[in-house]
Each structure stands twice: as C-alpha cells, then as structure tokens.
C-alpha positions in Angstrom: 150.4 45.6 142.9 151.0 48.4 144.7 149.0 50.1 148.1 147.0 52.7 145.6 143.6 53.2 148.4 143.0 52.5 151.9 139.4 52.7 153.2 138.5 55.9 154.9 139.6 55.0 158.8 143.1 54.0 156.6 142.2 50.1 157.5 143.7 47.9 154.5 141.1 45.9 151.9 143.0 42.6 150.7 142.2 40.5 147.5 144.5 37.2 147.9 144.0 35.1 144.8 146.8 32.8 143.0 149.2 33.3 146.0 149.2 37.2 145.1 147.8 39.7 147.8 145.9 42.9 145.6 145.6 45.7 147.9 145.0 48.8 145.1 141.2 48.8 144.7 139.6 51.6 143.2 136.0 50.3 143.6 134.2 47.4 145.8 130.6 45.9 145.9 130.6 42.9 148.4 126.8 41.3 148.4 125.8 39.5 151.2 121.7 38.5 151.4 120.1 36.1 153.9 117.2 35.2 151.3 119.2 35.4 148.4 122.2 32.4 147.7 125.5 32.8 145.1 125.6 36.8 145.9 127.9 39.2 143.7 131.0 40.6 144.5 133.6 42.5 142.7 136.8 44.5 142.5 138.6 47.3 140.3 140.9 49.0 140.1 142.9 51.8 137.7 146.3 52.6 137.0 148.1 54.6 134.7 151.1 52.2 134.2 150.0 48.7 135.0 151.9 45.3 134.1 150.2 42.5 133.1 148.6 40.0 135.1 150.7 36.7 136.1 148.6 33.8 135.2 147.9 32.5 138.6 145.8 35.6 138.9 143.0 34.4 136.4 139.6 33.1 136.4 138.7 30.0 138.5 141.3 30.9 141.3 140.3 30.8 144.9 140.1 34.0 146.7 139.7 35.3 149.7 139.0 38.8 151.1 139.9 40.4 154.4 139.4 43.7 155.8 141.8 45.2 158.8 142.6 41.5 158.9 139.0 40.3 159.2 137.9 37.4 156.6 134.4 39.0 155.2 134.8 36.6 152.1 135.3 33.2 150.6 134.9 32.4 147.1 136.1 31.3 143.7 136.7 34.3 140.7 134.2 33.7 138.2 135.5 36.4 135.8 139.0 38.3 135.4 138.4 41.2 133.2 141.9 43.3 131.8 142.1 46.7 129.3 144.0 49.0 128.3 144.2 52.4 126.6 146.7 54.8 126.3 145.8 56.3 129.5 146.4 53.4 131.6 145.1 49.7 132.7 142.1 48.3 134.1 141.0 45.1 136.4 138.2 44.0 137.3 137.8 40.7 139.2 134.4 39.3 140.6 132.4 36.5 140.8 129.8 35.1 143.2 129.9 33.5 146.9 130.5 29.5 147.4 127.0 29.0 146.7 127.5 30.1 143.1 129.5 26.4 142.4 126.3 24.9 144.0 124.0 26.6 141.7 126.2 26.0 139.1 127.1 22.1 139.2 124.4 18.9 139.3 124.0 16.5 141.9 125.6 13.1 140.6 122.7 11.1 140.1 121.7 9.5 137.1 118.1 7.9 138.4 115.7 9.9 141.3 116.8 8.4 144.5 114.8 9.7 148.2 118.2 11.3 150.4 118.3 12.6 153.7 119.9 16.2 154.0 122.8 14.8 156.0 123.3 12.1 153.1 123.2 14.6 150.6 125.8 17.1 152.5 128.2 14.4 153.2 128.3 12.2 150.3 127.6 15.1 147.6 129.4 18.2 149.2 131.7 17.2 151.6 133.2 14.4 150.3 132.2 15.1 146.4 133.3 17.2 143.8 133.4 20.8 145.7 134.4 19.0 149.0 137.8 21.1 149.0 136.0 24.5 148.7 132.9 23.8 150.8 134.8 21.8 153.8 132.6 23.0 156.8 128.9 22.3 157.5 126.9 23.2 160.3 123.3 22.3 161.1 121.9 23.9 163.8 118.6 21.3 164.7 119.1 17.4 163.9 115.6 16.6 164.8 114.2 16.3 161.3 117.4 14.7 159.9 116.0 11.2 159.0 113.6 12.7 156.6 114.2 12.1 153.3 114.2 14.4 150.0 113.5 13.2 146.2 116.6 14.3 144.2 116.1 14.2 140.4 119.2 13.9 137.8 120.4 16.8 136.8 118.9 18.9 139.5 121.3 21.6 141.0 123.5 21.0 144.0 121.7 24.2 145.9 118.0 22.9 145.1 118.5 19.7 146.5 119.9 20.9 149.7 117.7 24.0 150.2 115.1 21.5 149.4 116.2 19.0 152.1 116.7 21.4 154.3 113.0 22.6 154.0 112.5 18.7 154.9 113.7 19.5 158.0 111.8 23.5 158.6 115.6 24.9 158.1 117.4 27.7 155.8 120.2 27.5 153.8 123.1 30.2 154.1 126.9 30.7 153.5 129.3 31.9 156.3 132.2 34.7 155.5 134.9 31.7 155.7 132.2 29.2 153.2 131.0 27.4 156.0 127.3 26.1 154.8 125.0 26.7 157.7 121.6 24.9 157.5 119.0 26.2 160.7 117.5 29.9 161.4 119.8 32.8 160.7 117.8 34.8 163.8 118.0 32.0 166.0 120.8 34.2 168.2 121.0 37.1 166.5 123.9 40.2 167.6 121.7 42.8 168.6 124.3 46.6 167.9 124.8 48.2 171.0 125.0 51.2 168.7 122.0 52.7 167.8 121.6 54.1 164.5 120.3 57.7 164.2 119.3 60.2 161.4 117.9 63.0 163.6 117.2 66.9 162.4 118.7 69.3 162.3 121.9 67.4 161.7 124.6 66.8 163.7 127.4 64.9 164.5 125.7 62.1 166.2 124.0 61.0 162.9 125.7 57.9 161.8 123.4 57.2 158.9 124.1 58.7 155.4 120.7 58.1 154.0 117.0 56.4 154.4 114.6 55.1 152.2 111.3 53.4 154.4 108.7 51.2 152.5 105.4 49.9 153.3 103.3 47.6 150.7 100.6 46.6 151.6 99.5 45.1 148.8 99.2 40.8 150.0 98.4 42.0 153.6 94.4 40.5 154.6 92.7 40.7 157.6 91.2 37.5 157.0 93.3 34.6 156.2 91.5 31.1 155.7 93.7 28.2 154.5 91.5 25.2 153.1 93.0 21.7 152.9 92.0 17.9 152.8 92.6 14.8 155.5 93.6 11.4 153.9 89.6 10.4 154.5 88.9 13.3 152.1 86.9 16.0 155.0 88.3 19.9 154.6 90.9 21.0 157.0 90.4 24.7 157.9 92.9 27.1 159.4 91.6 30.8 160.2 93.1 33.8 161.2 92.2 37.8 161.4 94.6 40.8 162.5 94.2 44.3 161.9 95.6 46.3 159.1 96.2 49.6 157.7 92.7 48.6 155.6 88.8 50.6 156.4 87.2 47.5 155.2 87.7 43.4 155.3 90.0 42.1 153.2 89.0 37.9 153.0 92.0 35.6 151.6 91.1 32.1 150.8 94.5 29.7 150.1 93.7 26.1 148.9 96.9 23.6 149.9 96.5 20.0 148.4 99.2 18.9 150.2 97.4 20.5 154.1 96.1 17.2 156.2 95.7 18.1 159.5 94.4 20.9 161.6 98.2 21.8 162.9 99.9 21.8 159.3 96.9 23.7 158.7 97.7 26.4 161.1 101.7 26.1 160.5 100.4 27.1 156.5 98.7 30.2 158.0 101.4 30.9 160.4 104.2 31.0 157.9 101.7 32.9 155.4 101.4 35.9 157.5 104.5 36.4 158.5 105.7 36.5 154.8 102.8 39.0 153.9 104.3 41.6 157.0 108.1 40.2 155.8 107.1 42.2 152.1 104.9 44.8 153.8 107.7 46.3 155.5 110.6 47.4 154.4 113.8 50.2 155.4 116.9 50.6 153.3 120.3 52.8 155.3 123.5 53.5 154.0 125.9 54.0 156.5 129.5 55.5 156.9 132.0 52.1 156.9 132.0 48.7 157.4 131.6 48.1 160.5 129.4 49.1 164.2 130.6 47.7 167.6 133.9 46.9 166.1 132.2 44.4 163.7 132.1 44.3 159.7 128.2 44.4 159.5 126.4 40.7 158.8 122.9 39.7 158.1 121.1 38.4 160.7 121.7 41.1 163.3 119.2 43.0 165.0 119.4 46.8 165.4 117.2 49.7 166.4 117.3 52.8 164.5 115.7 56.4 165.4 115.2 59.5 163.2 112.3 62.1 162.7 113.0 62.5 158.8 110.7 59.8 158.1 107.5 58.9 159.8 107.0 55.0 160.6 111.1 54.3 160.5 111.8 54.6 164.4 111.8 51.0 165.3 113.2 47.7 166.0 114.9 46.1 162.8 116.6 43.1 161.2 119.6 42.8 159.3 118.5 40.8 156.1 120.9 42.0 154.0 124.1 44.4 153.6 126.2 45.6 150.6 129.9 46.6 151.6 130.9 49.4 149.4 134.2 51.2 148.4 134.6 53.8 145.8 137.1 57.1 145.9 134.5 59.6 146.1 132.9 58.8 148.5 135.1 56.1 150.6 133.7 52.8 152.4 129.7 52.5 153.1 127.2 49.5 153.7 124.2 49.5 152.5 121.8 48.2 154.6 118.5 45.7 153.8 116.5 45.7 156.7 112.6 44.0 158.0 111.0 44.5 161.1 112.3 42.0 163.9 109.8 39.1 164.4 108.7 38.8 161.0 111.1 36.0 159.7 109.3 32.6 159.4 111.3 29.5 158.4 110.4 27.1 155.4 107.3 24.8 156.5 108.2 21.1 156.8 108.5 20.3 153.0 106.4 17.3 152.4 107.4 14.2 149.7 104.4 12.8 148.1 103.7 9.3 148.8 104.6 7.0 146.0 101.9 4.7 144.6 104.2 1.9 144.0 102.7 -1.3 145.9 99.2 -0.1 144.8 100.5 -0.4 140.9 102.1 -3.3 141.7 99.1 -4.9 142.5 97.3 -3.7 139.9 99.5 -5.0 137.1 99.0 -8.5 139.2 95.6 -8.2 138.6 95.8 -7.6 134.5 97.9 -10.7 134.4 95.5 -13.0 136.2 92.5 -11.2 134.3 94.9 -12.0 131.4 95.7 -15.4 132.1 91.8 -16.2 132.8 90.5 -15.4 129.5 93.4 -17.3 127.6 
C-alpha cells in the first residue's frame, strides 16, 4: 500500500492490521463518545490500480491506529469491504471500539448468580474469553466494590459491567489503547489552554470551522418532587426548585419504588436535574485538525469557547464527544460534542432487590405441616 494522503499539517495516519501498516486513506470517521459504548470507525481508500488484499488483511484482525505516532485507537475490524470497476479499486475497513466484542458476546453463565464488579472484570474479561484484547482495567473508586450485581444467562458482557459498575455510582468507558476505565470521566479533566474562538468579522485567529448551539428545554421544571416509600411503608419526599427560562411553574412529580430514605431521596433529585440541564444544553464545533495543545482531542476535556455569531455560546464547556475526520476536500477536522461543565452526574447507586427466599422457604414449611395435619 502505498503513501497516497497525508493529513493537512503532512502528519502520517496509520492502519496496522494483519502485520500490514495502510497509510493511503482517502476518507476517515474515528467515533469516540463518553455516553455512548462500541463507537464506529472506518477507513477508505481509492486507487486506480490496486492489488488484491493478502488475507491477513481481513475481517476479525486486530488493528490499531496511530496518528504522527500517537495511538488514538484499539480495536478489532468488524468488516473488510473490496470493489472494483474498471476505473480502479476500493477498501473500506471499519468496525467498532473494544466495547463492540462486549456488546457482542454473553457472559458465561448458565443460572443467575449475584457478582461483584471486580468478580465479574477478573473472572469474565480479564481472564475469559476477550482477556487478550481487553488486558487492562482501571477503576478509579474501590469503595463500593463488595457490592454485588444479579447477572442473568445470556445477558451481554457490557450490561453486566455497566450494570455493576452503577452498583458501585461509576461509568463505564474505553481508553485509546482498550484499557476499560470504570469511575468519572470528569473526575480530572485536561482543561485546553487554547481557547476556541469564532469571532466576526473573521480573521485568522478563528480556529473554529463552524457552530451549531442548542437549548431544549423541553424536561426542564422548576419544581422537582421525587416521592418514595421507607421499608415501614411512610412516603419519602425529596424537593427541589431552580429557575428556568419558563413565565410560569412548571411542577414535576417522579414516583421511585425502589427510594427508601430521605438521602437516596435527594441523590434521585440530584441526579435528575442535572440530566434535565445535561439535554437542555447542547453546542456542536468543528474544528481545523486533530489536535489543540499538542493533543489529539479526547472526551472528557474541558474547554472555553468565545464567539459573537451566536448568542448563549460564549461559555465554559465539556468535551462529551469528538469525531476525527479525514476526507480530500476538505483535509483533517474533529467534530466536537460538547455540554456545559458541571452538568455531568454519575449513575445513582444501582440497587438489587432483596430476594424473598427464607420467607418462601418458610412458607412451603408451613403447607407441609398444614398438610401433614389434615392427613
């Protein structure tokens, strides 16, 4: 494969898969979202006399991706896609992030068992099936890690650790190199020293290509109540009120079965509100190249960004998501998925229901004496 296209600061973009290194691309989309797992990538590439592939280039093949030397992904190629015409070949390779296999394959049980998350990494992931692709785990807070998670059979690899992971109030995120990283992705976030600007009349100090600003409103209440029941059967009550962009009083009552005390209660309400301002708010950028301070651009940053082409966009913003892009016409950009900073909340401390087992036990003792009595 020959060096066809570098990016546009003349930086190379590698492909390694089957012990081949692919450096011709023609187009590239690299996904990478912090609320989204298993994110799409892909490759292509055009020439007018291309040879045919050698079979260790194929689907199922590791790959890895680097940039001016700089690993931006890990991952297996879920797809290998060849034509050809008589005006030349075409490749297309692309797939999905490690997360895809989790997604993809079942946990190994064949009855529900109750498994801690660091049960379920180590025995499942690290030392199962995927354990040479997935090889590195890193939780970030072991004070929940003795509580335990029902796992079903046939229930998916990725449920049953983002589910154990909400056991403990944690996320569930892939690193560049397929590290698993269970904690908060803003728990240290790189703040850019560069800020971005789209200021008129234009000028060269503009380093942002385009903007697009949302703000739906639509589940935000300036009066939240959440509504749930002790284990002696008396209401638990949470309130809350803020202002919003609303005239008039907009009441929100939430009824949680699963609420017992007056703190879980106000956890409920905590986490509710800052989902309702996570969708409220929304700014989309694309920028010129992959990378700001030096750095290919990564969820989980924090940035500020200043512009008088649009009215509520000067402000302090999260990283939540950013697409790496590579085309000929118009070279490399990122597209950037953005929230306000603060407005993150991490998954409430997912609760197992209690298991009535003794209490059925009992009662089956009390048939057969009942039983036993009348023979």
């Amino acid at each position: 494969m020959q060096d066809n296209l570098k990016d546009n600061q003349g930086n190379e973009i590698i492909l390694q898969i089957g012990g081949y290194q692919i450096r011709g691309w023609d187009a590239i989309s690299i996904d990478s979202q912090i609320d989204t797992p298993a994110e799409n990538w892909s490759f292509k590439l055009f020439q007018v006399d291309g040879d045919p592939l050698p079979n260790d280039i194929a689907g199922a093949k590791d790959i890895k991706v680097f940039y001016n030397k700089e690993l931006v992904l890990t991952s297996i190629a879920d797809k290998v896609a060849e034509a050809v015409s008589r005006d030349g070949y075409g490749l297309e390779i692309s797939g999905r992030d490690l997360a895809g296999q989790l997604i993809d394959c079942s946990v190994p049980i064949f009855s529900g068992r109750q498994l801690t998350l660091e049960a379920l990494l180590s025995q499942y992931v690290l030392a199962g099936d995927l354990g040479a692709k997935i090889h590195n785990v890193r939780i970030q807070n072991n004070a929940w890690l003795k509580n335990k998670v029902s796992v079903e059979p046939g229930e998916a690899l990725w449920d049953a650790i983002a589910k154990a992971a909400a056991v403990t109030g944690q996320h569930v995120w892939l690193e560049p190199d397929g590290t698993l990283v269970v904690g908060d992705p803003f728990a240290a976030p790189y703040v850019v020293q560069t800020a971005l600007r789209l200021l008129k009349p234009l000028d060269n100090s503009n380093n942002v290509l385009d903007l697009s600003y949302v703000n739906d409103v639509s589940s935000v209440f300036n009066e939240i109540k959440i509504l749930g029941q002790d284990t002696k059967g008396s209401h638990v009550l949470s309130t809350a009120t803020s202002n919003t962009q609303y005239g008039f009083n907009r009441l929100k009552i939430i009824s949680l079965g699963d609420v017992e005390t007056k703190a879980e209660a106000d956890a409920a309400l905590e986490k509710i509100k800052k989902d309702n301002d996570l969708q409220a708010y929304s700014l989309d950028a694309t920028v010129s190249g992959w990378t700001i301070d030096g750095k290919v651009w990564t969820p989980g940053w924090y940035l500020n960004l200043e512009t008088n082409a649009l009215s509520n966009a000067t402000a302090k913003w999260a990283v939540y998501g950013r697409t790496l892009m590579l085309s000929r016409a118009e070279g490399k950009t990122t597209k950037l998925k953005m929230k306000r900073q603060g407005d993150w909340a991490q998954p409430l401390l997912h609760k197992e229901p209690v298991k009535q087992t003794s209490k059925r036990k009992k009662t089956n003792k009390d048939k057969a004496k009942t039983t036993g009595a009348q023979k």
